[in-house]
N, C-alpha and C positions, 0 to 999 in steps of 0.2 A: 538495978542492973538490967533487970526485963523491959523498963518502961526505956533505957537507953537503945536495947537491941531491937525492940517495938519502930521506935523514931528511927533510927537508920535504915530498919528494912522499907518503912514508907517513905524517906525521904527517895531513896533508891528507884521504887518504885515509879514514883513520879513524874521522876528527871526520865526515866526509860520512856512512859509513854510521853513527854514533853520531845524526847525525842524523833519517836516515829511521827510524830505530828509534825515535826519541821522537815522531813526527809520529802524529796520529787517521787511524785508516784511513778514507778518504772514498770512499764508492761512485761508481763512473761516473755522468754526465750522461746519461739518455736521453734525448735530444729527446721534448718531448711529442706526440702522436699526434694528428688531426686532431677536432676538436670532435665530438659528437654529432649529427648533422643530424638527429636526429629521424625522423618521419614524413617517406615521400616525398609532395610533394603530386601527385596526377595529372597527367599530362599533357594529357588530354583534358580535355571539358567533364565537370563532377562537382556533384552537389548530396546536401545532407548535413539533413537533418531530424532534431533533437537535441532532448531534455528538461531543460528548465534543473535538474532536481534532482539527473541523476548526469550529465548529458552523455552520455547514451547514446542510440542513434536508437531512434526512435518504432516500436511493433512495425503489423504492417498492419491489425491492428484497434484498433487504439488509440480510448479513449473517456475523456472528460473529461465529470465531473458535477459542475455547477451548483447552488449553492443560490439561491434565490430571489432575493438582494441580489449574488450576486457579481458581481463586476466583468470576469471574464476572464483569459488564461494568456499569457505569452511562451515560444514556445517558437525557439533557437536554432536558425540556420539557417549550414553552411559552405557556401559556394558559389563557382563563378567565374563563375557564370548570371546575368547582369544581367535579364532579362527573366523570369523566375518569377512566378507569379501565385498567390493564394488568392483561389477565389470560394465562399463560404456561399450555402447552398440556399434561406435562410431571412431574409427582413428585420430577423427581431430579434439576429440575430445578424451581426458585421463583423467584414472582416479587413484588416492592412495592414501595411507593411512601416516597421519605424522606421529611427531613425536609423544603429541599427549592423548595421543589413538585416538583422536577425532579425523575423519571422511574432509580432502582436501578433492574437489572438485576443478580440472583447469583446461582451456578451451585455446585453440591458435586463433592469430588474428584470420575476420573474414575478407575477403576482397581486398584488390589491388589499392594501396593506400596513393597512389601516387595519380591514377587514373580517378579516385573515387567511386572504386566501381560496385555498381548495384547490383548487386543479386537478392534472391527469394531469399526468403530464412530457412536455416537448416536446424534440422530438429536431430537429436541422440537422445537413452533412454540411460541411467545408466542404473543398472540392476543390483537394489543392495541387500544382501542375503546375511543371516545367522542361523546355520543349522537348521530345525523345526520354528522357532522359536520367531522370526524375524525375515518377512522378504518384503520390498517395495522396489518400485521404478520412482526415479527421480529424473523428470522431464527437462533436458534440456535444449534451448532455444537461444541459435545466435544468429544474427541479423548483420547484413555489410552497412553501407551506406546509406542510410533510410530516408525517400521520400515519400512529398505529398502533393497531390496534384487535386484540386478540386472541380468538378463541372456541372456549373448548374443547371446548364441547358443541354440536354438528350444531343450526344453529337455535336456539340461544337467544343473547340480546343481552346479557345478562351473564351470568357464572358466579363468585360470588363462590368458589365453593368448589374444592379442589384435583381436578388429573385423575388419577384412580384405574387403578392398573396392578398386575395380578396379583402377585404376591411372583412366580410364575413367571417373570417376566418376559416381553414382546410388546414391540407397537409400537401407537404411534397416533397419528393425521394430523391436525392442529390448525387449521381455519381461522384466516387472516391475511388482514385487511379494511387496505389502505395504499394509499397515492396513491407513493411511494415508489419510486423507478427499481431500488433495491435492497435488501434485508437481510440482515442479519447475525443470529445466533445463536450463545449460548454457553450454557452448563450447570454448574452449583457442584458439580456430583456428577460422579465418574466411571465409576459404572454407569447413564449416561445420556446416549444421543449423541442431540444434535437436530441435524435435518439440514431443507435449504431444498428440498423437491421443482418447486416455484416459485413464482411469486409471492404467490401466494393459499392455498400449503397448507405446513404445516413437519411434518415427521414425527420422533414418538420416539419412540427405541427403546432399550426397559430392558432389562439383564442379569439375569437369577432370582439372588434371594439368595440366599446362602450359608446352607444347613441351621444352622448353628451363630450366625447373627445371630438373635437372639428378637427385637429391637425393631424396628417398622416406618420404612421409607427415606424421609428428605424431600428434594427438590431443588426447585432454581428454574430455571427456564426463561425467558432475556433475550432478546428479540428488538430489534435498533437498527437503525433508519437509516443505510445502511452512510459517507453521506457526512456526516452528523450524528449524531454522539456522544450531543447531549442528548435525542434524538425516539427512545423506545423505548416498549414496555411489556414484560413477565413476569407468568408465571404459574406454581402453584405443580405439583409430581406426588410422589405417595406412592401408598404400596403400599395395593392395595383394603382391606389386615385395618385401613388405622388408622382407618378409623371405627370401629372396634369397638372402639377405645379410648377414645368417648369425650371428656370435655375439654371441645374448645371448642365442639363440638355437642350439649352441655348433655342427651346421651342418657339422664342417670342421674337428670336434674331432670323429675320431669311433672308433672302438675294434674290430677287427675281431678275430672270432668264428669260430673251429674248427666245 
């Protein structure tokens, strides 16, 4: 009777660990860890002035340019400041607060649309306050009808012809005639850097050819609208020897005159 109850507890036995030996080894359960909570929000009073195109706050000089038909900007407001205010300096410009309490910024058209008429840019500030907690000026800038006028030569009102610059290379200051709050410049050459001195003068300045170039340099010079793409003009710059070659100033064709 003992040698049977013997043999069944070892059979028993064996089949158990035959078991855990066929069984998938399963990793511990760790409880999961508490959510993310994110950002702390403040405990105190806080106000947050953001740009709806990355969400990043507004820096202290911040300026928004208008064109002549626009409508105005939403710019994102966190807060827990129920009383916050924006007041604009300026009647053509309003400010106010929507529905998801974010700062709706909105501007009337500039200038007669039917004459195209150009005027200066006009400038408002519009002052936005929280309590202690929160003030800025938010600079606004709207512009009519924007031209550009370019003159390479000191005192003349066109210059069909290109601006002429040593093979040695120099620089030289290009009047800019614009109603325009800003411009932009670029250059299709890169031994030629045009640079904005201000408003009214762009300066360039060319690198001396390289001994080993024989043929004379052409670039173009684009001056644009920095908040309008399609309001530009250019003008062209080449090295002084290419008139001497000739072409399209017809130096080789004359008529002589009794």
């Amino acid at each position: 009777m003992n040698h049977t109850r013997f043999f069944r507890t070892a059979v028993l036995a064996l089949g158990g660990l035959l078991l855990c030996a066929c069984l998938p080894k399963v990793d511990p359960v760790v409880p999961d860890g508490p959510d993310d909570p994110g950002p702390e929000t403040p405990s105190g009073p806080f106000f947050n002035l953001l740009s709806t195109s990355n969400s990043s706050p507004l820096p202290p000089d911040f300026t928004v340019v208008y064109n002549r038909d626009a409508t105005g900007s939403t710019f994102l407001v966190r807060t827990n400041i129920e009383d916050w205010k924006a007041v604009p300096s300026a009647s053509w410009c309003t400010a106010h607060k929507d529905e998801q309490g974010n700062l709706v910024v909105l501007v009337e058209d500039y200038g007669d649309v039917a004459t195209h008429e150009t005027l200066p840019p006009r400038t408002c500030k519009v002052g936005v306050e929280a309590g202690d907690v929160f003030k800025q000026d938010i600079v606004v800038v709207q512009q009519s009808w924007t031209f550009i006028n370019i003159y390479p030569e000191p005192g003349a009102v066109t210059n069909p012809r290109p601006v002429q610059i040593p093979p040695t290379g120099g620089s030289r200051d290009i009047t800019i005639l614009t109603n325009a709050y800003q411009w932009v410049c670029s250059s299709n050459a890169d031994w030629l850097k045009p640079e904005c001195i201000d408003n009214a003068t762009l300066r360039i300045t060319v690198e001396p050819r390289a001994a080993s170039e024989t043929t004379s340099r052409h670039a173009t010079v684009t001056v644009t609208v920095k908040s309008d793409e399609f309001i530009f003009d250019s003008f062209e710059v080449v090295d002084a020897d290419a008139v001497l070659e000739g072409g399209s100033y017809e130096y080789g064709d004359s008529t002589d005159w009794d």
